[in-house]
MIDOSE-1310 file (N, C-alpha, C; in nm, 2 decimals, decimal comma, always signed):
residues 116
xxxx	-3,88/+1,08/-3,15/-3,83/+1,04/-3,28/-3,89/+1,13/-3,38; -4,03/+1,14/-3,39/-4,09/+1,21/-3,49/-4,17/+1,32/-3,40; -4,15/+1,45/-3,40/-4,18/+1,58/-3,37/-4,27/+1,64/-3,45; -4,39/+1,73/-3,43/-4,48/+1,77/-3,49/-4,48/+1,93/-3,42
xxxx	-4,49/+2,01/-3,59/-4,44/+2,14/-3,53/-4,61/+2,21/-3,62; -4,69/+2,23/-3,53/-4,79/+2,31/-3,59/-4,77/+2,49/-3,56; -4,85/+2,48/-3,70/-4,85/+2,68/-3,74/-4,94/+2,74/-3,79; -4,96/+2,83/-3,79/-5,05/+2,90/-3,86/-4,99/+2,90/-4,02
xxxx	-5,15/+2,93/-4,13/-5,08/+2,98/-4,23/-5,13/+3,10/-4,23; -5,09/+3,13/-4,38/-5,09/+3,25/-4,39/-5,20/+3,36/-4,36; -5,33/+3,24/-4,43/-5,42/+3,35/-4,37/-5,49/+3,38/-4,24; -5,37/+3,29/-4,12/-5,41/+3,33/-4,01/-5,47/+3,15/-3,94
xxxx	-5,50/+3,13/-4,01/-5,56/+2,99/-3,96/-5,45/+2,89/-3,85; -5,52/+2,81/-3,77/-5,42/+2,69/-3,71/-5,45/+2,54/-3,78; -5,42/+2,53/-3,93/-5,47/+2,46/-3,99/-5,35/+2,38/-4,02; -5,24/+2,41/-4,04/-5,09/+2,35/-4,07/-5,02/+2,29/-3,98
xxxx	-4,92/+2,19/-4,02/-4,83/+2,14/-4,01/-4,69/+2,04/-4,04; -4,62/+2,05/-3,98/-4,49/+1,98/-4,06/-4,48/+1,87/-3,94; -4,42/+1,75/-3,98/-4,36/+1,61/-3,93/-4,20/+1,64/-3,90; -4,11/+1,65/-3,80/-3,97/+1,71/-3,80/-3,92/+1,59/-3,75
xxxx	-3,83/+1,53/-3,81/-3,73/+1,40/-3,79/-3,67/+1,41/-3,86; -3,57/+1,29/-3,81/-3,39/+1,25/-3,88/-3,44/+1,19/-4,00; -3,46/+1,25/-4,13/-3,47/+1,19/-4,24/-3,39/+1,04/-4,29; -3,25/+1,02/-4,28/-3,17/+0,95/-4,27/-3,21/+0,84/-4,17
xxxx	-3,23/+0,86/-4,07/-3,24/+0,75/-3,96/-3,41/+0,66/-4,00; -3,48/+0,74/-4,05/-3,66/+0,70/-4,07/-3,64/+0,65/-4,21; -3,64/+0,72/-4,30/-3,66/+0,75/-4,45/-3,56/+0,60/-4,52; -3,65/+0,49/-4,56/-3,55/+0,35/-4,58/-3,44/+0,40/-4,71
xxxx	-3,38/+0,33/-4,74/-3,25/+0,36/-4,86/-3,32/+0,36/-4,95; -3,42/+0,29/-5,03/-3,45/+0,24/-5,15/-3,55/+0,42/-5,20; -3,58/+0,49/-5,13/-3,62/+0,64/-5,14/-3,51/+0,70/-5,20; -3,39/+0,67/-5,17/-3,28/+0,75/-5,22/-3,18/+0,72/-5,33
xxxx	-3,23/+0,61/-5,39/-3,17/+0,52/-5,54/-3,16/+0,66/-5,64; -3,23/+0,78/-5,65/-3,26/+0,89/-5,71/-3,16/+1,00/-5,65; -3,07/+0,93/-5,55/-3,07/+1,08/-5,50/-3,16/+1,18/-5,40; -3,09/+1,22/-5,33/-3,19/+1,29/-5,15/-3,28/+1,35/-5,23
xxxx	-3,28/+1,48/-5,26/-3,41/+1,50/-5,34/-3,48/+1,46/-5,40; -3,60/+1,46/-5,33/-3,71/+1,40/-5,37/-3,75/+1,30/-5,24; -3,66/+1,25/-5,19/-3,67/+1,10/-5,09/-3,80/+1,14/-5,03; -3,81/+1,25/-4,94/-3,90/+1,29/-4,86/-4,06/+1,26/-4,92
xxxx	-4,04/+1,30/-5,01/-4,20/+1,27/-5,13/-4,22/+1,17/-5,19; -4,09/+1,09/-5,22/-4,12/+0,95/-5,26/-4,22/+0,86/-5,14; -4,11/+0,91/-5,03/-4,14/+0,80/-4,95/-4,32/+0,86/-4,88; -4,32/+0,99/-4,79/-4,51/+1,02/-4,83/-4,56/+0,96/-4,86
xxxx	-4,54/+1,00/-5,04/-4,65/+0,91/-5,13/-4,69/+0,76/-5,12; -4,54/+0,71/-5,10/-4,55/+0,55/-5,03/-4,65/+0,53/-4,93; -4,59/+0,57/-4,83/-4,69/+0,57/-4,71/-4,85/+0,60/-4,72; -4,84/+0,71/-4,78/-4,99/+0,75/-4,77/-5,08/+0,68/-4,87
xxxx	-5,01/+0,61/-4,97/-5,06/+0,53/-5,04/-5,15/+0,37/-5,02; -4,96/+0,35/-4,95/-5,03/+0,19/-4,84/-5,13/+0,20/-4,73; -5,10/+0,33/-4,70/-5,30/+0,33/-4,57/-5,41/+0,38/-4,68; -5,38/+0,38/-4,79/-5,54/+0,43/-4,83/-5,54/+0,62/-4,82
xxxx	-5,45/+0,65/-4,84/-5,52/+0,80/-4,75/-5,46/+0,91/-4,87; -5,42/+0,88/-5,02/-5,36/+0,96/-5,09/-5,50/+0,92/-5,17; -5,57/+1,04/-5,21/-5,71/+1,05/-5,32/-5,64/+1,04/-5,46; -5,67/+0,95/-5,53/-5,65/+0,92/-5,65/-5,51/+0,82/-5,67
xxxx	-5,46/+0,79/-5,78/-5,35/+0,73/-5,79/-5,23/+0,77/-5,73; -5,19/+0,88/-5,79/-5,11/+0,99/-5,78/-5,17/+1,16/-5,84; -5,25/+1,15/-5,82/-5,28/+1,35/-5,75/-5,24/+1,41/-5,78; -5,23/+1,52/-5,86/-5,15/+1,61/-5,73/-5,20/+1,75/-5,82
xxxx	-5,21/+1,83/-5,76/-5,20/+1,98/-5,84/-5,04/+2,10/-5,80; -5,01/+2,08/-5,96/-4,89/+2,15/-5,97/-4,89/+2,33/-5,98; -4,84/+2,35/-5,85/-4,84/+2,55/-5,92/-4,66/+2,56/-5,88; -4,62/+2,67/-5,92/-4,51/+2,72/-5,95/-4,43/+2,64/-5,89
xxxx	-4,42/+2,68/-5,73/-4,32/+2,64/-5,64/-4,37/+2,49/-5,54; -4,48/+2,45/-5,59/-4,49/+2,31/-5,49/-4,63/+2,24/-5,56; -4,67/+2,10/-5,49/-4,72/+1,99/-5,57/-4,82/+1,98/-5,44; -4,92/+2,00/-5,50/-5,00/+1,96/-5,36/-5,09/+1,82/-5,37
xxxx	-5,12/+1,79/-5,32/-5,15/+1,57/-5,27/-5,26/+1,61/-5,20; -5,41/+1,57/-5,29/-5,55/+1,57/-5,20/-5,51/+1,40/-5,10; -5,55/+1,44/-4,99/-5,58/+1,33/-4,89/-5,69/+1,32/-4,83; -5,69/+1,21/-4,72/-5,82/+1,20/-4,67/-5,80/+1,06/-4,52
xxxx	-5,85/+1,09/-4,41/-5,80/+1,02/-4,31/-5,94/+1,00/-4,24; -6,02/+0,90/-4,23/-6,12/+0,90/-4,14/-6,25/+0,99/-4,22; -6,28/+1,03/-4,34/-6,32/+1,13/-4,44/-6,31/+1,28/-4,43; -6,20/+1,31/-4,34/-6,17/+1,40/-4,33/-6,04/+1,46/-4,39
xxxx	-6,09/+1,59/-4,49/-6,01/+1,61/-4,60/-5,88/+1,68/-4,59; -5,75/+1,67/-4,61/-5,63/+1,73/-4,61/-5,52/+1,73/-4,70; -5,45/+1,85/-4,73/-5,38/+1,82/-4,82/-5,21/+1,81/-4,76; -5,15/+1,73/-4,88/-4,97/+1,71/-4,86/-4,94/+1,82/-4,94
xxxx	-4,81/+1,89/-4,91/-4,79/+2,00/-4,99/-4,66/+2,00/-5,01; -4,57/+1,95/-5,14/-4,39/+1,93/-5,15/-4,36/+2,06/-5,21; -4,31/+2,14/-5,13/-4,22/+2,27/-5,18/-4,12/+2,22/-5,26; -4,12/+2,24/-5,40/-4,01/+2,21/-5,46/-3,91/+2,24/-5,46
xxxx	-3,89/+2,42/-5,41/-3,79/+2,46/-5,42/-3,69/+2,47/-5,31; -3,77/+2,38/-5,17/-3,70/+2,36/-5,03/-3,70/+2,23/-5,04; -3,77/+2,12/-5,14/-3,78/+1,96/-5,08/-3,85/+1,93/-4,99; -3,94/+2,03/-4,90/-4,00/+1,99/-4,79/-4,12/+1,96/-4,80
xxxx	-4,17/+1,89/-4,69/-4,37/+1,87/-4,70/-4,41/+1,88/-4,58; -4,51/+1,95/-4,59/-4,63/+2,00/-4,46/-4,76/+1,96/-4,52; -4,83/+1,97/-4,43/-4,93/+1,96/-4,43/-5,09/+2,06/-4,39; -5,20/+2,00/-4,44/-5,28/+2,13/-4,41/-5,44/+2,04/-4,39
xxxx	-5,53/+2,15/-4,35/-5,64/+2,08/-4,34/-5,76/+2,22/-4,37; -5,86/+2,15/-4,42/-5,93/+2,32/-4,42/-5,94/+2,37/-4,31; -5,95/+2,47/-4,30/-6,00/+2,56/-4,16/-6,17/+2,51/-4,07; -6,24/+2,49/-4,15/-6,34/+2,41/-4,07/-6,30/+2,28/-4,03
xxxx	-6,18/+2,20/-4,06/-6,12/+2,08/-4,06/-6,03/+2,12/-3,91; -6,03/+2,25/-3,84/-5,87/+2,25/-3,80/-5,87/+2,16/-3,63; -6,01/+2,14/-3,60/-5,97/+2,02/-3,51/-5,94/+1,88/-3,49; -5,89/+1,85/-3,64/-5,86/+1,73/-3,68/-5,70/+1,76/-3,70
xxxx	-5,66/+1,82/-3,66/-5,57/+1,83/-3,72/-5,42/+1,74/-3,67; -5,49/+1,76/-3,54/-5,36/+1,66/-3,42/-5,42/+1,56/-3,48; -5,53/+1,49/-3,51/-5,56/+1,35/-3,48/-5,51/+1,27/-3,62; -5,52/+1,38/-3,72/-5,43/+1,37/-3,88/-5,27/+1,34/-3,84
xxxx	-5,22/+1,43/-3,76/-5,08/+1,43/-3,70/-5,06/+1,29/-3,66; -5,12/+1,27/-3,56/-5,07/+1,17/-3,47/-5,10/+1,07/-3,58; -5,19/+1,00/-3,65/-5,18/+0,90/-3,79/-5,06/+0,94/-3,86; -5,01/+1,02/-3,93/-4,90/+1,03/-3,97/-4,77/+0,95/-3,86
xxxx	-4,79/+1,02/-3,82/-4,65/+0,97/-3,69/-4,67/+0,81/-3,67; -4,79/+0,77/-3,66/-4,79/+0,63/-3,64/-4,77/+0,57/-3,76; -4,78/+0,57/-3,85/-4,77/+0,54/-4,01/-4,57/+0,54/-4,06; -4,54/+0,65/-4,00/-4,37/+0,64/-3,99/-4,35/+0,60/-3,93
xxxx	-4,37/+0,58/-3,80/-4,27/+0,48/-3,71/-4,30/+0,32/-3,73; -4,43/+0,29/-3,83/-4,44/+0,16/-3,82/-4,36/+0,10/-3,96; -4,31/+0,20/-4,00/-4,20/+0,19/-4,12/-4,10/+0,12/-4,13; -4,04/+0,16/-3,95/-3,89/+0,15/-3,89/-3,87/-0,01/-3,87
């Protein structure tokens, strides 16, 4: 149902990753009273709100093309990252962080499916 596609970023690191699922089938309606764009980030923020795991109220550092969401899972630090100009969100962890990274993953995944 929910697929996890990890990558390197740019500077080389195995520090990233993205959540790949049926938006429509996971993501409840009341995300989309706005219209699709955005749903994806509404609903995140939701989530990562109700576990505790979004640092601050609502967060976020804005640069040009995307909105980045300090997090934190187990005290281990990571960020949400909403490309604005694609709608999408991945995720990241520092590079001394990058063995947490499945274990960040797999909380995610369980956090969405217990949505459904």
């Amino acid at each position: 149902m929910v697929s996890i596609d990890y990558r390197k970023s740019k500077a080389g690191y195995d520090n990233c990753f993205e959540l790949n699922f049926n938006e429509i089938e996971i993501i409840p309606y009341k995300y989309y009273k706005n219209g699709k764009y955005g749903a994806s980030l509404r609903f995140f923020v939701d989530v990562l709100r109700k576990a505790d795991m979004l640092i601050g109220k609502e967060e976020y550092e804005e640069l040009i093309w995307c909105r980045m969401y300090p997090c934190h899972f187990d005290d281990i630090p990571f960020t949400m990252t909403y490309d604005i100009d694609y709608d999408t969100i991945s995720f990241s962890v520092e590079p001394e962080n990058c063995r947490y990274r499945e274990k960040i993953a797999e909380k995610l995944i369980s956090l969405i499916e217990n949505q459904l």
